[in-house]
DOSENU-627026 format. One record per residue (C-alpha): x, y, z; residue in one letter. Coordinates in Angstrom, 3 decimals, decimal comma. Layout:
BEGIN
((X; Y; Z); "a") ...
This chain:
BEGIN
((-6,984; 2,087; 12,710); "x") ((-3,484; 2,254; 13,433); "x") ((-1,074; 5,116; 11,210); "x") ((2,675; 3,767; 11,486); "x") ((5,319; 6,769; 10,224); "x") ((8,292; 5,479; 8,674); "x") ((10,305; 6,697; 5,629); "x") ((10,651; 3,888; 3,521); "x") ((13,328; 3,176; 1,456); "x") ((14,508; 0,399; -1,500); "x") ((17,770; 0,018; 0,661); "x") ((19,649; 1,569; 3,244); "x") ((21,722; 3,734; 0,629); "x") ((18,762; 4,787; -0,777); "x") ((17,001; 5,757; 2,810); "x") ((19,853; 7,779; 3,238); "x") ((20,260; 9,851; 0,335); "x") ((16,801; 11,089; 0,874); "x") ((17,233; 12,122; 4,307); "x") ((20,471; 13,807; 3,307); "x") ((18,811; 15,402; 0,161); "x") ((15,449; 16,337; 2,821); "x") ((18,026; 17,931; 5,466); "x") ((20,241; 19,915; 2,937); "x") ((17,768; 21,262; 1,216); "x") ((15,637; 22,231; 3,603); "x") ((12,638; 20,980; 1,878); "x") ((9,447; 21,255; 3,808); "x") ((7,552; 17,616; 4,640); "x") ((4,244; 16,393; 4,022); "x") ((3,468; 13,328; 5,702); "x") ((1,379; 10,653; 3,749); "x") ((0,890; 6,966; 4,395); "x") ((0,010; 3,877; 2,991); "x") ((-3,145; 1,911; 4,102); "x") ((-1,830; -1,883; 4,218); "x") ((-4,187; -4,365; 4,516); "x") ((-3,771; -7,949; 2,459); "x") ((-7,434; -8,374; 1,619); "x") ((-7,612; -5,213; -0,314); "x") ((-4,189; -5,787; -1,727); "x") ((-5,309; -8,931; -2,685); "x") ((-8,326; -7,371; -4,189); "x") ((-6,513; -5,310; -6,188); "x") ((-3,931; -7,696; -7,287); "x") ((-7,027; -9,788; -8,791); "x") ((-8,436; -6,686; -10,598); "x") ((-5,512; -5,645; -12,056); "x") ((-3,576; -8,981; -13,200); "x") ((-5,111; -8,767; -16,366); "x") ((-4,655; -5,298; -17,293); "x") ((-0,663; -5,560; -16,416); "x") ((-0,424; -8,968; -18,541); "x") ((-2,297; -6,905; -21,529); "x") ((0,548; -4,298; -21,006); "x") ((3,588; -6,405; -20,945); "x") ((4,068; -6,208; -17,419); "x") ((4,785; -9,280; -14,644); "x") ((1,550; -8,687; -12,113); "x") ((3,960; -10,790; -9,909); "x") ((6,293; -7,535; -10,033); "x") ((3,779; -4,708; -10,182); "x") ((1,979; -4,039; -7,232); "x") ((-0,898; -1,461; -6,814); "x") ((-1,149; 0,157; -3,111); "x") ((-3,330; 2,536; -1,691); "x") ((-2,483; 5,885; 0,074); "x") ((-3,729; 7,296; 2,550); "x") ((-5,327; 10,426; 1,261); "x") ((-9,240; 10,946; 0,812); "x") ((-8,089; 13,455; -2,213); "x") ((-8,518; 11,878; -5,824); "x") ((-5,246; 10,669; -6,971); "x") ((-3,275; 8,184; -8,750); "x") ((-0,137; 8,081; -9,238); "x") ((3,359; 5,886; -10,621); "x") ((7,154; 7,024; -9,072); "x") ((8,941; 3,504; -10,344); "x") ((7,865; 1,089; -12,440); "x") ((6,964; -1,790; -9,903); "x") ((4,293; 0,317; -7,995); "x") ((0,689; 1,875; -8,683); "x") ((-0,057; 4,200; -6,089); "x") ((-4,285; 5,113; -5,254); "x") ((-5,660; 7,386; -2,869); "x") ((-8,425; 5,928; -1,168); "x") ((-10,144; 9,059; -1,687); "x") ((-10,169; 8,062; -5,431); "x") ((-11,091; 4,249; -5,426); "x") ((-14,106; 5,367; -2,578); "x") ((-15,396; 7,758; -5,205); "x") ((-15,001; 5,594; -8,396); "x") ((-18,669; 3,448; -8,612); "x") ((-17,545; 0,298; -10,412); "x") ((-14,883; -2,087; -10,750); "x") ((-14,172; -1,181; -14,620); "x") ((-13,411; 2,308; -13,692); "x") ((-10,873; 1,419; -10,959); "x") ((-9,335; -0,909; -13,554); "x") ((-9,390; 2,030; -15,970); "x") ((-6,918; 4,290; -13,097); "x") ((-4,743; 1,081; -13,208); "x") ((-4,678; 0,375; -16,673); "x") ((-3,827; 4,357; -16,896); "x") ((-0,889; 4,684; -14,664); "x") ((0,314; 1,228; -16,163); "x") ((0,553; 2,731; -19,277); "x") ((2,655; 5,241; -18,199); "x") ((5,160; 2,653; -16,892); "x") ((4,688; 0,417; -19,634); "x") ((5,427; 3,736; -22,340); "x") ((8,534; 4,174; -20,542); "x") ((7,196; 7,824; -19,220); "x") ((8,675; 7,315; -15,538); "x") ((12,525; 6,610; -17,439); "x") ((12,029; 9,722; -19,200); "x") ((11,368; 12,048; -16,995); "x") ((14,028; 10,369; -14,264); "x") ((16,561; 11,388; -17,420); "x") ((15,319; 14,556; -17,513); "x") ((15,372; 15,458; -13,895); "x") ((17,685; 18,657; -13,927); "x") ((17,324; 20,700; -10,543); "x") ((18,592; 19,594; -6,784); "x") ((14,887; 20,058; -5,480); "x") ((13,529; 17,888; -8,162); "x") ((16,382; 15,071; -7,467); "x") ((15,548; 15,257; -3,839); "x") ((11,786; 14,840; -4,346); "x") ((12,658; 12,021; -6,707); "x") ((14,964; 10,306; -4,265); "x") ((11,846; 10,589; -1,616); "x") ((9,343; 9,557; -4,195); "x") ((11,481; 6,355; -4,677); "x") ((11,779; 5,502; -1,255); "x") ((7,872; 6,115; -1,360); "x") ((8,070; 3,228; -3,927); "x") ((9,821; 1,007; -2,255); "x") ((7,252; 0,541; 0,546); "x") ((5,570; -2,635; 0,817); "x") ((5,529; -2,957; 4,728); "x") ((2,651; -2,585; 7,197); "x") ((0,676; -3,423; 9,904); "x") ((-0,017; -7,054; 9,490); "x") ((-3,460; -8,128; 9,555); "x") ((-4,416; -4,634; 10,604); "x") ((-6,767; -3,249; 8,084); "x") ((-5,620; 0,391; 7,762); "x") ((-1,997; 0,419; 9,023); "x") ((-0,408; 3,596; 7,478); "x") ((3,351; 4,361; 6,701); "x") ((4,189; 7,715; 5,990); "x") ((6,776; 9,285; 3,743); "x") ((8,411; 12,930; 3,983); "x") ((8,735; 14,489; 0,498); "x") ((8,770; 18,240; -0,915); "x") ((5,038; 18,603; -2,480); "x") ((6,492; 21,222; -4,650); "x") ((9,343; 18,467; -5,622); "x") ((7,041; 15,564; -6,064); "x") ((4,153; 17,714; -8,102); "x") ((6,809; 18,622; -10,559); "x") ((8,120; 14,809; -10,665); "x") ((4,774; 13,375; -11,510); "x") ((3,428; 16,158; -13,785); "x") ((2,747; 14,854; -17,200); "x") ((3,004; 16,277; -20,607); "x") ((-0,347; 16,320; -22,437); "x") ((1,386; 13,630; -25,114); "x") ((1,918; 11,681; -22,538); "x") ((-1,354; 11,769; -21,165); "x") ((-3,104; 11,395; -24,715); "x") ((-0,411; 8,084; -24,907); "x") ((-1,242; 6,604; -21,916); "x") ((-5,379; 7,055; -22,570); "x") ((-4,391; 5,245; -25,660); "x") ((-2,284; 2,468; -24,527); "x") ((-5,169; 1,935; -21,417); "x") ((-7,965; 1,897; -23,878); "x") ((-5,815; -1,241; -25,606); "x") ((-5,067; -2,527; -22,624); "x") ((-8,807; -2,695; -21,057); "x") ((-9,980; -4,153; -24,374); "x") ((-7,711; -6,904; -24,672); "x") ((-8,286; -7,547; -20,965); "x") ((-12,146; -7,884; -21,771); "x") ((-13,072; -5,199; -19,549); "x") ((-15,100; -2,736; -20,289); "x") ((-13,522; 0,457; -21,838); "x") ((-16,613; 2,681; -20,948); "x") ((-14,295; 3,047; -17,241); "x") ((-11,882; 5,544; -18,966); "x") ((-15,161; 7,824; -19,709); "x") ((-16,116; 7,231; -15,855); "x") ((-12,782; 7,978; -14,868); "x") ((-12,968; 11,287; -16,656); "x") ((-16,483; 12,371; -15,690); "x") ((-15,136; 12,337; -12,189); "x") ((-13,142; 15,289; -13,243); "x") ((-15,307; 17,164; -15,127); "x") ((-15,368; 21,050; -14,787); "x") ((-11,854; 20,960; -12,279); "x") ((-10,538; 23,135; -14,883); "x") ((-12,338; 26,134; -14,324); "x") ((-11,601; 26,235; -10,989); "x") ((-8,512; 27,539; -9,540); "x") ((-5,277; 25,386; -8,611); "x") ((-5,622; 25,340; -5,305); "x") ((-8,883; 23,869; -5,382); "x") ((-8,840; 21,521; -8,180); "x") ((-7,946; 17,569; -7,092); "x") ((-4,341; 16,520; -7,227); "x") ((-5,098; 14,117; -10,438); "x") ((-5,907; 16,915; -12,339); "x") ((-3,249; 18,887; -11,492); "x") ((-0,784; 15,648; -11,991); "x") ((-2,794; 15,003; -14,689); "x") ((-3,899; 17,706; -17,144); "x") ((-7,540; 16,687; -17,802); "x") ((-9,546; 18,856; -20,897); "x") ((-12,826; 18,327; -22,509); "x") ((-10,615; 16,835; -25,133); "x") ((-9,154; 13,879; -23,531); "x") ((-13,335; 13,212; -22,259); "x") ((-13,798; 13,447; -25,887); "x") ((-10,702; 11,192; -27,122); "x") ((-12,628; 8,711; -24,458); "x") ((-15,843; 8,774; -25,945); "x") ((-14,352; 8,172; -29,667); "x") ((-12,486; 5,179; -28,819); "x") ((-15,189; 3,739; -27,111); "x") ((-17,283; 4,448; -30,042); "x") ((-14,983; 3,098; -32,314); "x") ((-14,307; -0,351; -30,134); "x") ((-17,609; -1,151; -28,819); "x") ((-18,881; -1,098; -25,151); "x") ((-20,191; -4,427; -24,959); "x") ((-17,874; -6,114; -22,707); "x") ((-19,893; -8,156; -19,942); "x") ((-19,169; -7,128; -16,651); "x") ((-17,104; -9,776; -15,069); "x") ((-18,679; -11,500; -12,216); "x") ((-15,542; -11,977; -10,576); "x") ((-14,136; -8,493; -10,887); "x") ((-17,037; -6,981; -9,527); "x") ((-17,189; -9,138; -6,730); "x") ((-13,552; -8,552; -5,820); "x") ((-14,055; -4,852; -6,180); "x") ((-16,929; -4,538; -3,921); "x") ((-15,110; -6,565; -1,181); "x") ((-11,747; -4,087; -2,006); "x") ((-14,117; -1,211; -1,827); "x") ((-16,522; -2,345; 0,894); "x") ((-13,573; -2,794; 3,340); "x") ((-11,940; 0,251; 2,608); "x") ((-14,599; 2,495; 3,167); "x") ((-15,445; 0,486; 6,614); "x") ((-12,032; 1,271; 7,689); "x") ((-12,137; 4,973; 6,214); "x") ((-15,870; 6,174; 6,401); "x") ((-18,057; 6,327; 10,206); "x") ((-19,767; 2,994; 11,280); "x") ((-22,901; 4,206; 11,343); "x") ((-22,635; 5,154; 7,408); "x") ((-21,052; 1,954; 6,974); "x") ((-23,990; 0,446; 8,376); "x") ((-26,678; 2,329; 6,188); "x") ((-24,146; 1,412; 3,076); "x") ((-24,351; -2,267; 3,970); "x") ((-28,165; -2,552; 3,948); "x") ((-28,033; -2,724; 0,266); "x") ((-24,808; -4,615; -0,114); "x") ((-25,828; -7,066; -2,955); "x") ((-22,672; -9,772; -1,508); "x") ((-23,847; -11,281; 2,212); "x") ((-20,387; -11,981; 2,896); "x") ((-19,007; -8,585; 1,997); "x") ((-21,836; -7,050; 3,867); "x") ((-21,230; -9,289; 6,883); "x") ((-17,671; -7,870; 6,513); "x") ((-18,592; -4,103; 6,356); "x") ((-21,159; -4,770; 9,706); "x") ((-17,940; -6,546; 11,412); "x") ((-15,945; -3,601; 10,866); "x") ((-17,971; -0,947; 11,688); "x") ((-19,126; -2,231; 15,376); "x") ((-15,075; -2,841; 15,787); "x") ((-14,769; 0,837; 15,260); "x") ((-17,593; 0,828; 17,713); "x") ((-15,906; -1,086; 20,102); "x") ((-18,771; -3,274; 19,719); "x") ((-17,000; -6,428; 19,739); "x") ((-19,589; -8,818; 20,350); "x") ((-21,473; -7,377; 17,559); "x") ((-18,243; -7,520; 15,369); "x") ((-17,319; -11,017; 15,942); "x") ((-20,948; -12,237; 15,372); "x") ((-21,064; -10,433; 11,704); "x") ((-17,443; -11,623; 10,996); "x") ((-18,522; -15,092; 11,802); "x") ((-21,470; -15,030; 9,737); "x") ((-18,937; -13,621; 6,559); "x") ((-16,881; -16,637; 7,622); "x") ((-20,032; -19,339; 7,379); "x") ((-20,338; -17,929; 3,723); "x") ((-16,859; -18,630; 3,033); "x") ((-15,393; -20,934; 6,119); "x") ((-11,438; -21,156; 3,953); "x") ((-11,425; -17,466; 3,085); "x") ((-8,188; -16,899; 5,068); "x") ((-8,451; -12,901; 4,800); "x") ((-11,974; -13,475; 6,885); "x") ((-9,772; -15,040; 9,650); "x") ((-7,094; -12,615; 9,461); "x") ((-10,292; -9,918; 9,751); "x") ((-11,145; -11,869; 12,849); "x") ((-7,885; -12,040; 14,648); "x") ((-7,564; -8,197; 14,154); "x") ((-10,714; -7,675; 16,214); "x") ((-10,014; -9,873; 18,577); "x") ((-6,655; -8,658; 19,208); "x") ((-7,468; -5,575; 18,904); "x") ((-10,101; -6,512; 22,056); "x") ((-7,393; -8,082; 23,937); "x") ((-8,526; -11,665; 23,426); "x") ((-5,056; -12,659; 22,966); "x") ((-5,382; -16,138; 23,083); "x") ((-8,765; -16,492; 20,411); "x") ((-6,624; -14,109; 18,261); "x") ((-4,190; -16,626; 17,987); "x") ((-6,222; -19,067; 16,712); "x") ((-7,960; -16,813; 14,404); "x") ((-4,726; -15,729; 12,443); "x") ((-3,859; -19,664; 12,880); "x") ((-6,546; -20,426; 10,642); "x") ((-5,996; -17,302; 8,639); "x") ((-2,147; -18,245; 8,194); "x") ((-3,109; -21,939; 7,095); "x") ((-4,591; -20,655; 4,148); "x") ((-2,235; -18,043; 3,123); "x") ((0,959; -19,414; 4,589); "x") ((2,914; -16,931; 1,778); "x") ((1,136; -13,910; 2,453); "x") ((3,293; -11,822; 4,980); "x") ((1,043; -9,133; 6,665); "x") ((-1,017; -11,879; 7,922); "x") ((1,926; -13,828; 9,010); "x") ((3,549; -10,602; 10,445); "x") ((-0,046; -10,339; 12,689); "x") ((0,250; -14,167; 13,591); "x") ((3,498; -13,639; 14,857); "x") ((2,164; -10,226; 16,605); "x") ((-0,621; -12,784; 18,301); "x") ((1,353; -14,925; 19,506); "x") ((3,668; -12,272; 21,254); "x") ((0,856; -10,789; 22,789); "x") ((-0,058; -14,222; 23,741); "x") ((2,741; -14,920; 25,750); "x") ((4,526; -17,188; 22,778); "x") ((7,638; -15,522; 21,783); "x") ((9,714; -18,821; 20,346); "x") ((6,297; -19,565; 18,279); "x") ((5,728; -15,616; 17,697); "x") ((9,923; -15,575; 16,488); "x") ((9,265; -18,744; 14,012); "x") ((5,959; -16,563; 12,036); "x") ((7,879; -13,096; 12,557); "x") ((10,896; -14,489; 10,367); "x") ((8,517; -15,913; 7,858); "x") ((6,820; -12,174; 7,309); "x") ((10,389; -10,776; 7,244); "x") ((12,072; -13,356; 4,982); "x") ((9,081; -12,143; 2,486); "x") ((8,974; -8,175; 3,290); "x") ((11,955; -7,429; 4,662); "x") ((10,750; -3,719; 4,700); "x") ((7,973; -4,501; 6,746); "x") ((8,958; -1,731; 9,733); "x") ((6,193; -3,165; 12,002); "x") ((7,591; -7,011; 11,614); "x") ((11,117; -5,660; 12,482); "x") ((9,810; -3,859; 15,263); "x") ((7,602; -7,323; 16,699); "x") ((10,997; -9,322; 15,356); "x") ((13,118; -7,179; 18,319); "x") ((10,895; -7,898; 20,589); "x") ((10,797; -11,244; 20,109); "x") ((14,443; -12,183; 20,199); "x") ((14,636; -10,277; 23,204); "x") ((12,018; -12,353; 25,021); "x") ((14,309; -15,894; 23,470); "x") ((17,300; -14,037; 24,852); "x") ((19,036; -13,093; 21,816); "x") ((20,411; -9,309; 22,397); "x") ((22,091; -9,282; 18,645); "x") ((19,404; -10,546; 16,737); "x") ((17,377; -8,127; 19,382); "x") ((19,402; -4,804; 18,269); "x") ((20,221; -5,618; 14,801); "x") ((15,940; -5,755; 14,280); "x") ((15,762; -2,471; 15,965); "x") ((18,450; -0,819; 14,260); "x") ((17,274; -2,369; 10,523); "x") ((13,579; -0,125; 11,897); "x") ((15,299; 2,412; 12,619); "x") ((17,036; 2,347; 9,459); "x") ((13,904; 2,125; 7,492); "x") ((11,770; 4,700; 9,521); "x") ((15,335; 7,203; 8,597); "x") ((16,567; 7,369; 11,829); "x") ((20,134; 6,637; 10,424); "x") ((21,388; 8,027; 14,621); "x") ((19,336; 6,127; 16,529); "x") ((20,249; 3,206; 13,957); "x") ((23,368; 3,806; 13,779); "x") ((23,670; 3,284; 17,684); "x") ((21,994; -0,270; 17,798); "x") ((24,077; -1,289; 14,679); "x") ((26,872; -0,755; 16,651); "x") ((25,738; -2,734; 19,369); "x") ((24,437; -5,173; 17,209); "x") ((28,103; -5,681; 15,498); "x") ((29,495; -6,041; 18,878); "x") ((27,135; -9,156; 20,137); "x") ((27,016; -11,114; 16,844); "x") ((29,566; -13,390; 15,944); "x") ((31,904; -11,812; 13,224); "x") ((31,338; -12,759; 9,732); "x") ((28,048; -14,109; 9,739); "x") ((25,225; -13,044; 7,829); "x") ((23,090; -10,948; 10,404); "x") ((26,725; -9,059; 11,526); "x") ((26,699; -8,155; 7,982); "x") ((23,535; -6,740; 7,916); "x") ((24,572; -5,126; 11,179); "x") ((27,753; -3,844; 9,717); "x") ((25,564; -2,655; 6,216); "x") ((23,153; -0,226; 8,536); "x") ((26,525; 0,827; 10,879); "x") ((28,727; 2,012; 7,471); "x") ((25,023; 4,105; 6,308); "x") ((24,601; 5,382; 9,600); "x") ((28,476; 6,377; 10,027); "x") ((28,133; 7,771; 6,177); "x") ((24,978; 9,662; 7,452); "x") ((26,748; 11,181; 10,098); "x") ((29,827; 12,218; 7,651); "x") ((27,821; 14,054; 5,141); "x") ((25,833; 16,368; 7,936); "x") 
């Protein structure tokens, strides 16, 4: 597993108000990623469609990611993104209870709780680790088909603690308004009292000790208790949906491959009830083994119980490339890109194939495809420069690298290949304005130092 550090950012403005805010203030820096991987996103996107419909909110807009932290912890900073530690989904036991985390932090989006408290923000070191926890938002790139690419944000803990600290009517609201949401989802609402079990006795320890979702998250024996009574009150009979907990054992299953040792990840997969997922979890573990004979045979026999699933293939091609088979990769994310031509992490790791592969007009064609659909992907932009260097096409070449640089809030080093970029492409068109976009943030950068 590869960890990528970038700062992300909704926009170049935006990127550099929160290095501005980051040097002024001389807030210290805690670096966190984000694991990207479009099977598990994908997994998540089917368990919590439903529970965003049921709250009034476009599933299409609302994404639900998963950071790179083994702590338990969920967390909203806009209202188009549902941040989970992987620390919380690997501890959760069932696919209702992730749903109930969702359906939470949802509700605190959908109650308008995230508006508030951006109104109410008063003090510079709470505006800077807002501006930071926004460009946190904002990031949707990765490592292609890579299963645990991470991208890392710098923000003040002390800022960002105080940002997503809750009042307890808010938390009372948004157990409420989840509660509503699971039920009209048909999903079981007996998650919420899972959820909360988790956290049971954290308050009588001391601050430092206690998980960050309690301390973002003021848990008490009452809100357990508030759990209990609605499910009480609205029944607990809710079948299990076949689907769901299929999709969450793949989600799950993959995540702890990528997160746990192989040879627990071996023991776990013994008793994995789905022979494709546990074909999957084998695959992965003897890749972290370096095992790739082993790994291709168990990713192959995953793929004979489900020869179209295109995240299977993209699985492949990772190990593959990842073994230097350049040239089987290729055909791998082929396959894998056939049947999820929209999805651009595997079409960012087709393109990455192909470069590797000696292709770099066929690598360009999939590269732009990933970017046209994440431009923020800081990996794509990275392949992207490569690429147009290898066609011969210096502008296209530096204005790539300088957009990265950009991103990853290296507004000097962006600043410089902007500049170059401005000086090779012809005048007025659209990628010299992009060019001249990261040179005026870069020069603005530099003025407010």
């Amino acid at each position: 597993m590869g960890f990528h550090r970038v700062v992300r950012a909704a926009s170049i403005p935006a990127a550099c108000l929160a290095w501005v805010l980051t040097c002024c203030l001389a807030m210290p820096a805690a670096a966190i990623g984000l694991l990207r991987d479009p099977d598990i996103e994908m997994s998540l996107t089917r368990l919590s469609a439903p529970i965003l419909q049921a709250a009034g909110l476009n599933p299409k807009r609302v994404r639900v990611l998963v950071v790179n932290d083994g702590a338990l912890n969920a967390f909203v900073v806009d209202n188009q993104t549902i941040f989970l530690n992987y620390g919380l989904i690997n501890r959760v036991e069932s696919a209702r209870a992730v749903q109930a985390v969702i359906a939470h932090e949802a509700a605190h989006i959908a109650n308008g709780h995230i508006a508030r408290r951006m109104a109410n923000l008063k003090s510079a070191r709470t505006v800077a680790g807002l501006g930071l926890a926004l460009a946190v938002a904002a990031a949707a790139a990765g490592a292609g088909g890579d299963a645990a690419t991470g991208l890392a944000f710098g923000t003040s803990s002390s800022a960002l603690r105080s940002f997503l600290a809750h009042t307890r009517a808010e938390e009372a609201s948004a157990d409420q308004s989840a509660g509503r949401y699971l039920r009209s989802a048909g999903i079981n609402p007996e998650g919420l009292v899972e959820l909360h079990e988790i956290f049971r006795g954290q308050e009588v320890l001391s601050q430092g000790r206690q998980d960050p979702y309690m301390r973002s998250h003021p848990l008490t024996s009452d809100r357990i208790r508030a759990a209990r009574a609605y499910v009480a009150a609205n029944g607990n009979d809710a079948p299990p949906s076949a689907s769901d907990s299929y999709w969450y054992a793949r989600m799950r299953g993959k995540l702890t491959a990528f997160t746990r040792s192989p040879s627990w990840t071996l023991r776990q997969a013994r008793s994995e009830p789905y022979a494709d997922v546990r074909h999957m979890r084998e695959a992965v573990a003897h890749h972290l083994n370096s095992n790739m004979p082993a790994a291709v045979q168990a990713i192959d026999a995953a793929i004979a119980q489900r020869p179209d699933d295109a995240y299977y293939w993209d699985l492949k091609g990772q190990i593959l490339l990842e073994s230097r088979q350049t040239s089987a990769a290729v055909a791998a994310y082929a396959r894998a890109a056939r049947g999820a031509p929209s999805e651009p992490l595997i079409l960012g790791a087709y393109g990455r194939a192909l470069l590797a592969d000696g292709q770099p007009k066929a690598a360009l064609k999939q590269l732009e495809a990933a970017r046209a659909r994440d431009f923020r992907d800081a990996r794509v932009l990275r392949d992207l420069g490569q690429a147009y260097a290898e066609t011969g096409q210096p502008g296209m070449a530096s204005l790539a690298v300088a957009e990265r640089y950009a991103l990853q809030g290296r507004l000097k080093d962006a600043g410089y290949h902007a500049q170059r970029a401005v000086g090779l492409l012809p005048r007025g068109s659209p990628a010299w304005q992009r060019a001249d976009d990261v040179l005026v943030a870069a020069e603005q950068f530099e003025k407010r130092r």
